[in-house]
RODO-2510 file (C-alpha; in nm, 4 decimals, decimal comma):
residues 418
     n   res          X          Y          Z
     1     x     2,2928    -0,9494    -0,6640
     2     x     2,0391    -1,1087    -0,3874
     3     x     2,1270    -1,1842    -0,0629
     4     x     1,8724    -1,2931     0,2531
     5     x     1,6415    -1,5684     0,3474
     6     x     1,2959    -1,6416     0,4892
     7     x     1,1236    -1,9029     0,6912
     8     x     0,7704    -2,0029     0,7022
     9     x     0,7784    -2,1668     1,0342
    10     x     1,0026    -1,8714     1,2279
    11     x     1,1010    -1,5274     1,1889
    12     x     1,4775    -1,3949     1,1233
    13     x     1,6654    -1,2931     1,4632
    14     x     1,8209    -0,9180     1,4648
    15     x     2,1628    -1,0835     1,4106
    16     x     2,0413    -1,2656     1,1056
    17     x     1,9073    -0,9123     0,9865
    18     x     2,2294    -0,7527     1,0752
    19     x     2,4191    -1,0287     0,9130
    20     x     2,2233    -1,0225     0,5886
    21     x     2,2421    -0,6042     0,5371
    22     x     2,6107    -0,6002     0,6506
    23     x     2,6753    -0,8832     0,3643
    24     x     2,5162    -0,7291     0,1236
    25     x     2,6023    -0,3361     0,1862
    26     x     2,9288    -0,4560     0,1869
    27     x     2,9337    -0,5391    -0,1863
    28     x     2,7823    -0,2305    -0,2945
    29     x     3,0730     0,0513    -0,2878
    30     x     2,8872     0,3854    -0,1074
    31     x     3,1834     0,5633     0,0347
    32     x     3,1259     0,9420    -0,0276
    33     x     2,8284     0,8768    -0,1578
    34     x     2,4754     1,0721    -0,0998
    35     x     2,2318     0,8165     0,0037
    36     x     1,8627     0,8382     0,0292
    37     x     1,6395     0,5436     0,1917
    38     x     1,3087     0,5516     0,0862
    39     x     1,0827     0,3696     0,3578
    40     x     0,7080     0,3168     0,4465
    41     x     0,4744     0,5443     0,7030
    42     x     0,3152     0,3861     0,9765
    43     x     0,1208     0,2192     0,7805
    44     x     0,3037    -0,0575     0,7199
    45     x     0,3897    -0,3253     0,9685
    46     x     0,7532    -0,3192     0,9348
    47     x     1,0391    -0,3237     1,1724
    48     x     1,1496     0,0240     1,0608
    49     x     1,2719     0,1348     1,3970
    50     x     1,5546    -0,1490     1,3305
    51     x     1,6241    -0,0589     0,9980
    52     x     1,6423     0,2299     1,0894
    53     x     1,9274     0,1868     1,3412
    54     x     2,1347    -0,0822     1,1159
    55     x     2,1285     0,1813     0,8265
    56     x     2,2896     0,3984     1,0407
    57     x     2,5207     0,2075     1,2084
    58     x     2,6770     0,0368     0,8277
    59     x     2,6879     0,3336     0,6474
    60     x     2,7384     0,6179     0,8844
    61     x     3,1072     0,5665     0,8646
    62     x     3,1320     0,5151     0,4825
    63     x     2,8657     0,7712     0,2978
    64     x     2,8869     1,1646     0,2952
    65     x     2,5099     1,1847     0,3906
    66     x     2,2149     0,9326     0,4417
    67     x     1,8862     1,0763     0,4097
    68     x     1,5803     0,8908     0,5154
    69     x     1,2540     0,9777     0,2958
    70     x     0,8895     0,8166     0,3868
    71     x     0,7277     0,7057     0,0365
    72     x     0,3988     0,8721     0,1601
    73     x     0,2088     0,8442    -0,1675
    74     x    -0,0768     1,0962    -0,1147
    75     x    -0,0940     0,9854     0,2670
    76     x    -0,1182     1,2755     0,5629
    77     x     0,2552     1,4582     0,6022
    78     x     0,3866     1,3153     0,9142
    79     x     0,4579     1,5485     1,2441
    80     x     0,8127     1,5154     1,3446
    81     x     0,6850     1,3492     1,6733
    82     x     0,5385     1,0989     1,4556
    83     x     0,8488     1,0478     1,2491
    84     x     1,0394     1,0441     1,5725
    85     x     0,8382     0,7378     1,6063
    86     x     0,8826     0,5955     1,2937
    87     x     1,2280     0,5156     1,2954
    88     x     1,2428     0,4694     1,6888
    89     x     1,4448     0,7844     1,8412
    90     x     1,3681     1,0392     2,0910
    91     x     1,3443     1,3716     1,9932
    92     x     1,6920     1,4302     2,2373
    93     x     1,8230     1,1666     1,9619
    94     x     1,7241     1,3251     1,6636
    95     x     1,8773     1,6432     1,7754
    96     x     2,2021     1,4981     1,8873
    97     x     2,2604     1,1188     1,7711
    98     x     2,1027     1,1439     1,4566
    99     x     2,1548     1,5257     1,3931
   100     x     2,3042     1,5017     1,0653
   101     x     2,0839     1,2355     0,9398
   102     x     1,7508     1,3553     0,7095
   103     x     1,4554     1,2556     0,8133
   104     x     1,2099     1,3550     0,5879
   105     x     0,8540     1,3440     0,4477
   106     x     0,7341     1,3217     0,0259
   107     x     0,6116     1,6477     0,0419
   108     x     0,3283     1,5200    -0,2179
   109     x     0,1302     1,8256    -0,2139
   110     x     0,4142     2,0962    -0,3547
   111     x     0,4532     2,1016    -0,6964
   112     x     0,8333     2,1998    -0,5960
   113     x     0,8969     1,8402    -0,5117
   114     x     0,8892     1,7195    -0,8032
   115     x     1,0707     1,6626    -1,1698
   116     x     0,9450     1,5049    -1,4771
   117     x     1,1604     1,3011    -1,6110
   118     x     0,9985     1,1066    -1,9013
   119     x     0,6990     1,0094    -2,0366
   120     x     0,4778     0,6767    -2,1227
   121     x     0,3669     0,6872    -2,4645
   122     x     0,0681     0,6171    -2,5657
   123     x     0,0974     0,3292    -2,7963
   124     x     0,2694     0,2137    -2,4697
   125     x    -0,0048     0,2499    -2,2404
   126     x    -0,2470     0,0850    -2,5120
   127     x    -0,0663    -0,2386    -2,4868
   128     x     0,0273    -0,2554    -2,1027
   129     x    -0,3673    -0,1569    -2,0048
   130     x    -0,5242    -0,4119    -2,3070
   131     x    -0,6365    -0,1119    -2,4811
   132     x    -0,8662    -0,0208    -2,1673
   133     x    -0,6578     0,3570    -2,1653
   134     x    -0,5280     0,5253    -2,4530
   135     x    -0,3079     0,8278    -2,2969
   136     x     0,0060     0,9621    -2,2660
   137     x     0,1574     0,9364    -1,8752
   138     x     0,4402     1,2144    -1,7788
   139     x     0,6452     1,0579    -1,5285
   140     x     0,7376     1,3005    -1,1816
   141     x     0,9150     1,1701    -0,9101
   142     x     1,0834     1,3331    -0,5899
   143     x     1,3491     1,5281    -0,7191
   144     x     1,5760     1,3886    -0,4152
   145     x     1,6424     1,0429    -0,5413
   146     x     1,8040     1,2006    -0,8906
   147     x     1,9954     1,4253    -0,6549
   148     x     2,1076     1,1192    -0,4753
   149     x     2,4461     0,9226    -0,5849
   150     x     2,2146     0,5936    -0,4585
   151     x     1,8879     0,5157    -0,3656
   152     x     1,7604     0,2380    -0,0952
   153     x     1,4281     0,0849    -0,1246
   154     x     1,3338    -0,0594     0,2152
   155     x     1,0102    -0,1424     0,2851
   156     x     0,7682    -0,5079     0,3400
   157     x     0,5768    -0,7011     0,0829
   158     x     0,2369    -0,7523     0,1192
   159     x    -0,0579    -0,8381    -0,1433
   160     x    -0,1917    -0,5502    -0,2820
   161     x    -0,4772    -0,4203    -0,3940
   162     x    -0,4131    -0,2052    -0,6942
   163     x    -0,0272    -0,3217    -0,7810
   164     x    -0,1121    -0,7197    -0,7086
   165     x     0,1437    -0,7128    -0,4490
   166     x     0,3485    -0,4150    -0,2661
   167     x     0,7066    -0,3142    -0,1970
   168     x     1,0271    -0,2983    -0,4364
   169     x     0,9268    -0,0529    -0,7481
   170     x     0,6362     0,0652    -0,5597
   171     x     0,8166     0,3058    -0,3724
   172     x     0,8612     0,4976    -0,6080
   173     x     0,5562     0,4775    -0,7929
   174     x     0,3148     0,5770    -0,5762
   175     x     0,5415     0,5851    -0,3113
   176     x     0,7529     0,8960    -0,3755
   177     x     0,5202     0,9795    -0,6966
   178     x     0,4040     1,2854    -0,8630
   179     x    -0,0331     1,2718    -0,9227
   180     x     0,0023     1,1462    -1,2771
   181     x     0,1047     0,7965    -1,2477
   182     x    -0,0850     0,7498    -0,9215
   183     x    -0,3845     0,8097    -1,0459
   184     x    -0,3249     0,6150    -1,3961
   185     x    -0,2190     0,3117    -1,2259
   186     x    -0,4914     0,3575    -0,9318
   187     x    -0,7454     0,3684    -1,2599
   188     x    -0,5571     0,1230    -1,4378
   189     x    -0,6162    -0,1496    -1,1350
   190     x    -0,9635    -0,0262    -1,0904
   191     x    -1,0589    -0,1482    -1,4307
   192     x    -0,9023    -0,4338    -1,4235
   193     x    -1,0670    -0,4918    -1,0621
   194     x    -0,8770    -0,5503    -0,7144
   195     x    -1,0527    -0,8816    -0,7401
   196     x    -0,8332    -0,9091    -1,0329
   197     x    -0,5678    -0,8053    -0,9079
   198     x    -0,4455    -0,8343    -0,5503
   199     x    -0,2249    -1,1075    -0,4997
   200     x    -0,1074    -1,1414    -0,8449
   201     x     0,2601    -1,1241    -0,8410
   202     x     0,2779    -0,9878    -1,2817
   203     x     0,0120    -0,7108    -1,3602
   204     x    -0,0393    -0,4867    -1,5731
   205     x    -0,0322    -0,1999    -1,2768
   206     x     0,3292    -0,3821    -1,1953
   207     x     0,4254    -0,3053    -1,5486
   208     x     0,3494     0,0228    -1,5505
   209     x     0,5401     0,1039    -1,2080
   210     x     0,8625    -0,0652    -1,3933
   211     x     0,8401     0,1000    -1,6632
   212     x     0,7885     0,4406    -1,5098
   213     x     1,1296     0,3354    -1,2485
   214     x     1,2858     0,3056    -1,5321
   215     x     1,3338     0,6830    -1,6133
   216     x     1,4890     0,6958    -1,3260
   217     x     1,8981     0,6607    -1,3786
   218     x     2,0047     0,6778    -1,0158
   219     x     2,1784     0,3589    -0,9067
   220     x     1,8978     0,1473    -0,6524
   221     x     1,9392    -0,1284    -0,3764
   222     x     1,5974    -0,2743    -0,2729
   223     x     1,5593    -0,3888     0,0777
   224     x     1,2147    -0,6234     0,0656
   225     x     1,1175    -0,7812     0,3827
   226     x     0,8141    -1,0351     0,4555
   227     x     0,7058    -0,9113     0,7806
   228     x     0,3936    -0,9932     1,0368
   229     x     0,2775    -0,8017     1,3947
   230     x     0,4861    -1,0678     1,5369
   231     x     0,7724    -1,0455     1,3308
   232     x     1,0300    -1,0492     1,0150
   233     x     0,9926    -1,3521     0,8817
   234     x     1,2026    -1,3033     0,5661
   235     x     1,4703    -1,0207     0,4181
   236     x     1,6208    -1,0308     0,0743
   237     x     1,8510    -0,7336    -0,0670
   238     x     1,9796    -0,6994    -0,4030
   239     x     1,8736    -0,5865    -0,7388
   240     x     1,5075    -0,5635    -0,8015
   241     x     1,4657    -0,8545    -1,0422
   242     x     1,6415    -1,1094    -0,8339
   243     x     1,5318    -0,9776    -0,4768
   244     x     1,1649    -0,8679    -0,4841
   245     x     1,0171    -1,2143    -0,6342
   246     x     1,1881    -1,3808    -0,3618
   247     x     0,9924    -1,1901    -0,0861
   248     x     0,6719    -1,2362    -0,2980
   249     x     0,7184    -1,5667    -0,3145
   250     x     0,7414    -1,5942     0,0734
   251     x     0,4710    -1,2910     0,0852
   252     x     0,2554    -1,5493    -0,1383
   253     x     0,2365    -1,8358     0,1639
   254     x     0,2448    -1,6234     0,4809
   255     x     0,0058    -1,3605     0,3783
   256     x    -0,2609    -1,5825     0,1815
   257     x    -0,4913    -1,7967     0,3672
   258     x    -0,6962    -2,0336     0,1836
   259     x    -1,0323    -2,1372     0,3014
   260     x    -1,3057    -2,3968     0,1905
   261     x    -1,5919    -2,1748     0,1431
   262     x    -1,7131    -1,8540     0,1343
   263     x    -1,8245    -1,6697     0,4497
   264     x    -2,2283    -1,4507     0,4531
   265     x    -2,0485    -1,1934     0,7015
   266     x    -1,7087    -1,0666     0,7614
   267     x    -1,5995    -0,8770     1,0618
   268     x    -1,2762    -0,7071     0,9577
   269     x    -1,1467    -0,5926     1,2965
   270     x    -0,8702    -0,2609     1,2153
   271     x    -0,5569    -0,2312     1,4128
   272     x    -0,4781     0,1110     1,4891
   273     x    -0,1981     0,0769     1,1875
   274     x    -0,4770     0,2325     1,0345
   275     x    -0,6659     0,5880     1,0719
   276     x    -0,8993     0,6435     0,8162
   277     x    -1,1291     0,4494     0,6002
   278     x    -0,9268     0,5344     0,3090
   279     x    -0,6078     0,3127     0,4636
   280     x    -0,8744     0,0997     0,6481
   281     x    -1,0449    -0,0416     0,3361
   282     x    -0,7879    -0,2969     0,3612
   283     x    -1,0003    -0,4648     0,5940
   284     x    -1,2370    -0,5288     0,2677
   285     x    -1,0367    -0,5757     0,0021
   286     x    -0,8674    -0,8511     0,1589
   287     x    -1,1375    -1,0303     0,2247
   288     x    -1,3531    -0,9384    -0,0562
   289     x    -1,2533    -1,3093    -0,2560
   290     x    -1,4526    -1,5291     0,0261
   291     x    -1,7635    -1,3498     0,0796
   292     x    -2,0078    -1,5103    -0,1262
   293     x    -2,2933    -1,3355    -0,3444
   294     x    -2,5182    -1,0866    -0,1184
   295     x    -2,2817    -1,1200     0,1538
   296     x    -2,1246    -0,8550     0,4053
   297     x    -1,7792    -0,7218     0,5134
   298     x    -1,8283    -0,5023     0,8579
   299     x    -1,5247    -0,2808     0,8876
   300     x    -1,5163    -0,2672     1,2690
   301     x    -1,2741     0,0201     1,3571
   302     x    -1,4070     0,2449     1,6550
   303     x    -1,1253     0,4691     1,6808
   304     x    -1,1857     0,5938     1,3086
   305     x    -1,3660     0,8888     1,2685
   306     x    -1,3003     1,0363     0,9091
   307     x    -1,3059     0,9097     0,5428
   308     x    -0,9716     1,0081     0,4266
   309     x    -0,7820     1,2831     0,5842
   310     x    -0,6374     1,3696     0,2603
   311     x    -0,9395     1,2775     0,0004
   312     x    -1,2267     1,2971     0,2602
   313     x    -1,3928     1,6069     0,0746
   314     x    -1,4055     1,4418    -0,3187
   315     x    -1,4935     1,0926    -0,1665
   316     x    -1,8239     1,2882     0,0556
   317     x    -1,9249     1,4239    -0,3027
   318     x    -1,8627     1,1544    -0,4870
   319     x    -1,9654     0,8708    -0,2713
   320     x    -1,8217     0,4876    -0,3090
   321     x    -1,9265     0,2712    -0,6121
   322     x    -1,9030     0,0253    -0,8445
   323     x    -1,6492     0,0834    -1,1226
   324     x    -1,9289     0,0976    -1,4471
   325     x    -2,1034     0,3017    -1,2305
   326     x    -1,8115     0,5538    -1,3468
   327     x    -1,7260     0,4003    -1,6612
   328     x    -2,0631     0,4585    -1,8002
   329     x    -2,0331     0,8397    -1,7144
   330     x    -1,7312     0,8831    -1,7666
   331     x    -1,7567     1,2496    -1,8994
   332     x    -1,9285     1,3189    -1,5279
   333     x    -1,6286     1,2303    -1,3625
   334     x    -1,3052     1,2051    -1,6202
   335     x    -1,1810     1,5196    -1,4186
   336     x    -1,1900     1,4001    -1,0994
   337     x    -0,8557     1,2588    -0,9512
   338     x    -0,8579     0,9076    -1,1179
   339     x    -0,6736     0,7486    -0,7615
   340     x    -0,9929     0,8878    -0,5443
   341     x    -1,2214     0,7312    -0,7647
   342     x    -1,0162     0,4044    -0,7754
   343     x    -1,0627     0,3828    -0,4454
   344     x    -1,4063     0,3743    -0,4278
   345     x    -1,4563     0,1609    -0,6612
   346     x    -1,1740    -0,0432    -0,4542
   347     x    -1,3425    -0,0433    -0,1250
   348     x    -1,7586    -0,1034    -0,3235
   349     x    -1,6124    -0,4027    -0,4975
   350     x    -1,7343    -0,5525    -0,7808
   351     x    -2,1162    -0,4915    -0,9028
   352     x    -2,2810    -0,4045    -1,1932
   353     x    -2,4852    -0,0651    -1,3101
   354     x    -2,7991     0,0033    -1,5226
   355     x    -2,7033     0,3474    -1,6955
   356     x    -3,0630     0,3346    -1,8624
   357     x    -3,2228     0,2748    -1,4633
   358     x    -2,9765     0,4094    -1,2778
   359     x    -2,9921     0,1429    -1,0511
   360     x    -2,6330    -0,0162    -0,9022
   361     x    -2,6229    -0,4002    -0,7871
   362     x    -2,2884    -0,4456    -0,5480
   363     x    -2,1953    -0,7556    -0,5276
   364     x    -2,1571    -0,7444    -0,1522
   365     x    -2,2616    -0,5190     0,1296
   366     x    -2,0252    -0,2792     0,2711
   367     x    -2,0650    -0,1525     0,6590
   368     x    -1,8669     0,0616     0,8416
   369     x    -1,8475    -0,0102     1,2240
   370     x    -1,7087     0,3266     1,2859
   371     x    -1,6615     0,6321     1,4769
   372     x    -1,8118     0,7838     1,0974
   373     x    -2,1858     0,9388     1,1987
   374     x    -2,4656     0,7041     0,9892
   375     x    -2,5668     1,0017     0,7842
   376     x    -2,1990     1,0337     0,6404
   377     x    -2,2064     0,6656     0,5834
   378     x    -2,5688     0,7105     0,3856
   379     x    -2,4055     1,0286     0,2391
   380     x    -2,1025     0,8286     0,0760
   381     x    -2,2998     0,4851    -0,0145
   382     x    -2,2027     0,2761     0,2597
   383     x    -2,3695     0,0860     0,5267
   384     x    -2,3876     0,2186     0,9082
   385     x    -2,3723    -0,0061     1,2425
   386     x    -2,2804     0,0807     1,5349
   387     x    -1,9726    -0,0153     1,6680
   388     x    -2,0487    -0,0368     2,0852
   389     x    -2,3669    -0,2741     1,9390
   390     x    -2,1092    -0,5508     1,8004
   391     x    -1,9614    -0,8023     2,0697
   392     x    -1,6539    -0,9308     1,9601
   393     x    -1,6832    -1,2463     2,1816
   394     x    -2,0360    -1,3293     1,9830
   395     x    -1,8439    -1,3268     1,6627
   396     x    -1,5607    -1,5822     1,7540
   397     x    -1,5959    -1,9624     1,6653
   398     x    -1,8661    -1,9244     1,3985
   399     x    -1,7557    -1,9964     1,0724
   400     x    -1,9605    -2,3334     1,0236
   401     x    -2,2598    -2,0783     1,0608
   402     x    -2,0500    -1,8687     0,7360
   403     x    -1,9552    -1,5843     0,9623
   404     x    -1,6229    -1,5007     0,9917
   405     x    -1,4017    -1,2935     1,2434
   406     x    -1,0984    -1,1273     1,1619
   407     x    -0,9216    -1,0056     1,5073
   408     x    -0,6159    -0,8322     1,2945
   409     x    -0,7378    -0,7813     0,9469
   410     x    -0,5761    -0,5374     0,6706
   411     x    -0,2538    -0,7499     0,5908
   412     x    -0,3425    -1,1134     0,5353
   413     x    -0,5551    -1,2115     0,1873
   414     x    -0,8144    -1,4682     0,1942
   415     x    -0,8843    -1,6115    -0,1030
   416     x    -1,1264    -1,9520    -0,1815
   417     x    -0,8941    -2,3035    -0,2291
   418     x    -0,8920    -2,4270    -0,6498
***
């Protein structure tokens, strides 16, 4: 089953989203059921608050319960004023409206959470990686989607940096994922290189995430919109197969932007979407494809002041480099948490090492314009400026010069034209 549409040139009105969910919830027989809908945190641009509302409003009347569960990944648990604002109520709503409804966070760091229910050979993981990893991966997930009747995927599309592009299986895995298949597929798509990677629609990160879904026997609806800060351009519901390619496909030409050249210096300007550098780096790896050889990406974010709220204490001893800067000491680092390491080698881009001089050649510069002090940038193997030095005005109108502004970066890939 697939039912939506998507426009290039407009976005969907709420009675086109209304009409698309009530079409297609109406085909999928819920009554009595136990529902859980897994959606993004904040983020995400999506119009949750919405989704939020029609989910409520179709299946209140038909299910026994409907659960609401953020896919947090390893993200910071959210305070209930925070998932108040979320999904759009009041906290007078939540307690009366919406009593009976869960609202609830993946409680990633108890081991309670979670159930193991399979595991990815190794002969398996030898072909889907290329015969870069040879291990076996045990497969956890919240226990709450098998102790639903039906599960309900909602959540945008947008290029990615580790899967090639996000949304439908990728909910669960990271999304609502125990530590193992984070960090294999984190490590997995640092290997391979987010170069590699983001906006590729098939990868072997992709394959991994279906194949670890498909432990899962609880019946799923997936919910994929194509969504921008100024609206939801596109909605398809269905099956996974069918619905999901049809939102990349739309993902693919509003969320790539192809340019003629590549740019000397980037300034990646970070909505407020975002709170740490770890969420933040999005400002890089999006842009990482157009900034030519000794270039610079500046990720100008003022009202940042930490590394990663969750990680920030591994990534201050382990720093941000290039990935054979860990591949060729591997033994140094093997037992530190493969997804933290991905990540720096995510947000230092692609560069070479010297084991023999111990010398590491970036391909780019990284900067953070921050409200990070210079000696924690120094300390992690980034680049300082000062963010109330950069005028955003000075910036504007200069690409000709191979400077480039981004006023709302994090969401939209550039990438060089064939």
């Amino acid at each position: 089953m697939k039912i939506g549409k998507g426009y290039e040139d407009r976005y969907l009105s709420e009675g086109e989203i209304r009409d698309i969910l009530t079409e297609a919830l109406g085909q999928v027989a819920v009554e009595g059921e136990a529902i859980v809908v897994v959606i993004p945190d904040s983020t995400r641009t999506a119009p949750i608050p919405l989704m939020f509302r029609l989910f409520n409003e179709l299946l209140g009347g038909r299910v026994a319960k409907l659960d609401f569960l953020v896919a947090l990944g390893t993200h910071p648990i959210m305070s209930e004023e925070a998932l108040n604002t979320l999904v759009g109520v009041t906290a007078e709503e939540r307690a009366t409206t919406y009593q009976d409804i869960g609202l609830l966070n993946h409680r990633w760091d108890l081991a309670e959470t979670f159930e193991t229910i399979g595991m990815i050979p190794r002969t398996e993981v030898e072909t889907i990686s290329n015969g870069m990893l040879s291990i076996d991966v045990p497969v956890t997930v919240n226990r709450k989607v098998l102790e639903a009747d039906r599960v309900i995927v909602c959540g945008p599309v947008f290029p990615h940096e580790v899967a090639g592009f996000s949304g439908g299986t990728k909910y669960f895995f990271p999304g609502i994922s125990g530590p193992e298949v984070i960090n294999f597929t984190h490590w997995l798509g640092a290997l391979i290189t987010s170069m590699e990677i983001i906006g590729t629609p098939r990868t072997p990160v992709r394959q991994t995430i279906d194949r670890a879904v498909s432990f899962i026997e609880t019946p799923r609806l997936f919910c994929n919109m194509v969504v921008t800060h100024r609206g939801t351009a596109g909605l398809y519901v269905g099956d996974y197969e069918e619905a999901w390619p049809e939102a990349v496909a739309l993902s693919s030409k509003l969320h790539v932007k192809y340019v003629d050249h590549t740019y000397k210096r980037v300034l990646s300007v970070m909505p407020r979407l975002y709170d740490d550098i770890w969420t933040a780096a999005k400002g890089m790896y999006k842009l990482e494809p157009v900034i030519e050889d000794g270039g610079e990406v500046i990720i100008y974010a003022p009202h940042i002041d930490e590394i990663s709220y969750t990680h920030g204490k591994i990534l201050r001893e382990v720093g941000y480099h290039v990935r054979d800067y860990f591949v060729t000491q591997w033994d140094r680092f093997k037992d530190r948490p493969w997804g933290v390491l991905a990540h720096s080698t995510h947000l230092r881009g692609v560069g070479e090492y010297d084991a023999d001089t111990g010398v590491e050649r970036p391909r780019i510069k990284v900067t953070l314009a921050t409200g990070i002090p210079k000696e924690v940038c120094e300390q992690v193997n980034l680049g300082y400026m000062n963010p109330d030095d950069i005028d955003l005005d000075g910036w504007r109108d200069r690409e000709d010069e191979g400077i480039l502004l981004i006023p709302r970066a994090g969401e939209q890939l550039y990438r060089l034209k064939e």
